[in-house]
N, C-alpha and C positions, 0 to 999 in steps of 0.2 A: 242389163247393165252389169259390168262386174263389179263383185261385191268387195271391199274393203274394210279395213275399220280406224277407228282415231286414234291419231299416236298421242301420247302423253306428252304435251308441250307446256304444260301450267309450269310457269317460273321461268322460261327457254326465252333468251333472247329474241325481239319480235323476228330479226333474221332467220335465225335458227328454227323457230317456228315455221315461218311462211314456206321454210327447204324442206322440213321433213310433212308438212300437211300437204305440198306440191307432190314428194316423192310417195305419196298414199296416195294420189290423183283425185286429191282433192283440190277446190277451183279458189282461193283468198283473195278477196275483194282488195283492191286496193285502198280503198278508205277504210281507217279500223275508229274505233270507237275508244277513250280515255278516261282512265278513273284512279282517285286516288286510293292509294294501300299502303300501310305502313307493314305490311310481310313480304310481296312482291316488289323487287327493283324498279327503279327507274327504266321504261324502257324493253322492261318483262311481259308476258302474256299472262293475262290474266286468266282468260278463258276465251271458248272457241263459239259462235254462233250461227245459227243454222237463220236459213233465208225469213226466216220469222221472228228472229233475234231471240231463239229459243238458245240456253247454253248445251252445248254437246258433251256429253263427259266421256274423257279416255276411254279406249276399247271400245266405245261404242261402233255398232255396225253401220256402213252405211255403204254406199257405192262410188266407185270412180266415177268421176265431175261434178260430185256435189258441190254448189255454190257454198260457202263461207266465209265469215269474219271476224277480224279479232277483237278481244278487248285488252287494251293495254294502259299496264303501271303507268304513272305518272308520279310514283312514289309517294311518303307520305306525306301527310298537308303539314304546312310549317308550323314550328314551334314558335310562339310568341312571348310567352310567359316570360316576363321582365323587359320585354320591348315597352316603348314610348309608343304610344300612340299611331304617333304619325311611322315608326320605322315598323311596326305590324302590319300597318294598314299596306305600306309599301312593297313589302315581303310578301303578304299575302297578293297583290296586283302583280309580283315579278313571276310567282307561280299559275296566274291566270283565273284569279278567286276575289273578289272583291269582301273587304271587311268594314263591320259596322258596330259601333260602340253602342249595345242593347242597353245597358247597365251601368252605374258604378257603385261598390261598394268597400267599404274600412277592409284595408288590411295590412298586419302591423309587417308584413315584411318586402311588400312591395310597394316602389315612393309613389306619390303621388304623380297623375298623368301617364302611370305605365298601365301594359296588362297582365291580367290576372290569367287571363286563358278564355276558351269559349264558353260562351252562355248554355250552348248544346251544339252537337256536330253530330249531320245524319248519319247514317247506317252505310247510307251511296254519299259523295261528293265526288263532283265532275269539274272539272275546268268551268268556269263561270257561272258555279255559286256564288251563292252571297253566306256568309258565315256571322252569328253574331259574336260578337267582341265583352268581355268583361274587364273595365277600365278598374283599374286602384282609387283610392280616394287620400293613399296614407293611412298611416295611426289612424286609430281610434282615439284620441286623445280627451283625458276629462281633467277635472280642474279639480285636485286634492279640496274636501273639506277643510273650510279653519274651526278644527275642535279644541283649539284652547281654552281653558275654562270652562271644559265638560266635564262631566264626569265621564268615569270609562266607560259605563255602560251606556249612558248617554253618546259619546266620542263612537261606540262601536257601531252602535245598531245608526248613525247618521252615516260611518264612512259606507257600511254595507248597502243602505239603501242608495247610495252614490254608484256601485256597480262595484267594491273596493272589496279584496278582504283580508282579514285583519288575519295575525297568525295565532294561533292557540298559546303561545307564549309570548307573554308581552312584555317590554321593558319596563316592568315597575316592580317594586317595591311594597305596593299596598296591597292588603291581603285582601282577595276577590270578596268577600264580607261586606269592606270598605269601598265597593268599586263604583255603591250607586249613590256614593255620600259625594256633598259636594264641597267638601271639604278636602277631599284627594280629589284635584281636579290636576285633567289633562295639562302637561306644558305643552309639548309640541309633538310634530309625528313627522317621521322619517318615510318619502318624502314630503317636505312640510307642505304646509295646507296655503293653498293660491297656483303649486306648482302644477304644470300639465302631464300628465301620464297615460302609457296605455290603460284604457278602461279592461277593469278587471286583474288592475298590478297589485301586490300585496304592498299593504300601509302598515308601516308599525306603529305603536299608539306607546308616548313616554308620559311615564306620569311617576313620581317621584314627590315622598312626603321629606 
C-alpha cells in the first residue's frame, strides 16, 4: 500500500476536512460522530478517527485507503445562567440536550425560578445528554431581630447569632463601659427589626442616652 500521512485538519471546516484527508487518500465515512466544545466552531473537526474509533494525530503515518471518521463541533453547550426555568430547559432541547433541575439553592443575585448554572457538566457531552440544572431560590432573606430595649451587648451578640453583622462602629453615644448596663438600652437599628434582609447584611445598632 502506499504510504501517506495525516494532514492537520483539527479546527478546518468539516468540508475542508473531508477535501484535504480525501486529497491524502484517505477513505471518510460518511457518518461522523458530534460533540460539544466551547474552543472549536460550530461545524469544525474536532478530531480524525481510525476504524476503532482510535483518535489519529496530525502527521501521523499511515497508507492510502485507510477508512476514517470524523468528530465534529457542535459548539459550545448553551449558556443558561439567568434563564427561567422553562427557557433553559428549552435552549438546552433546541441544541439537542435535554435539562433537568437537580437542585435549588438562595442566591442573592439571581430571582427566583431562574438558573444558576450546571450542577456539573462532563468532560465529553454529546447531543442527547442529559445535563443537571441549578435552579435560584431568590434571596436569602432573614427577618431583622427586634432588639429594642437591649442592651448593646445584649442587641449584638442576638443580631450575630441571627446570621447579621454588626459594624465595629456603632451609632451611640454610650461609652462601651456602658454597653452591657441596661440602662443604655437599644432604640432601634437600621434596618429596623421585623424588616426582611439578605442573610448576612450589616445591621447598625442606635442607642443613644
Amino acid at each position: 500500500a502506499e504510504p501517506t500521512t495525516l494532514p492537520d485538519v483539527r479546527g478546518a471546516p468539516e468540508a475542508d476536512a473531508r477535501a484535504a484527508l480525501e486529497e491524502a487518500g484517505f477513505v471518510v465515512a460518511e457518518e461522523r460522530s458530534e460533540q460539544f466544545d466551547g474552543e472549536i466552531a460550530d461545524g469544525s473537526v474536532l478530531a480524525v478517527r481510525d476504524a476503532d474509533g482510535q483518535v489519529l494525530e496530525a502527521g501521523a503515518a499511515s497508507f492510502r485507503g485507510t477508512p476514517v471518521s470524523l468528530l465534529v463541533s457542535v459548539g459550545a453547550i448553551p449558556e443558561v445562567r439567568g434563564l427561567t426555568v422553562d427557557a433553559a430547559v428549552a435552549e438546552l432541547a433546541r441544541r439537542g440536550l435535554t435539562g433537568v433541575v437537580e437542585s435549588s439553592v438562595f442566591d442573592n443575585d439571581i430571582p427566583d425560578g431562574s438558573v444558576i448554572g450546571y450542577s456539573a457538566v462532563p468532560e465529553v457531552v454529546v447531543p442527547g445528554d442529559t445535563l443537571g440544572l441549578v435552579a435560584a431560590l431568590g434571596p436569602d432573606l432573614v427577618e431583622v431581630p427586634d432588639v429594642a430595649g437591649e442592651t448593646i451587648n445584649d442587641a449584638i451578640e442576638i443580631l450575630e447569632a441571627a446570621g447579621f453583622r454588626v459594624p465595629d462602629e456603632l451609632d451611640t453615644n454610650v461609652p462601651q463601659l456602658g454597653w452591657g448596663l441596661g440602662v443604655f438600652a437599644v432604640q432601634r437599628t437600621e434596618p429596623a427589626g421585623g424588616e426582611s434582609v439578605i442573610r448576612g447584611s450589616s445591621v447598625q445598632i442606635v442607642a443613644r442616652y
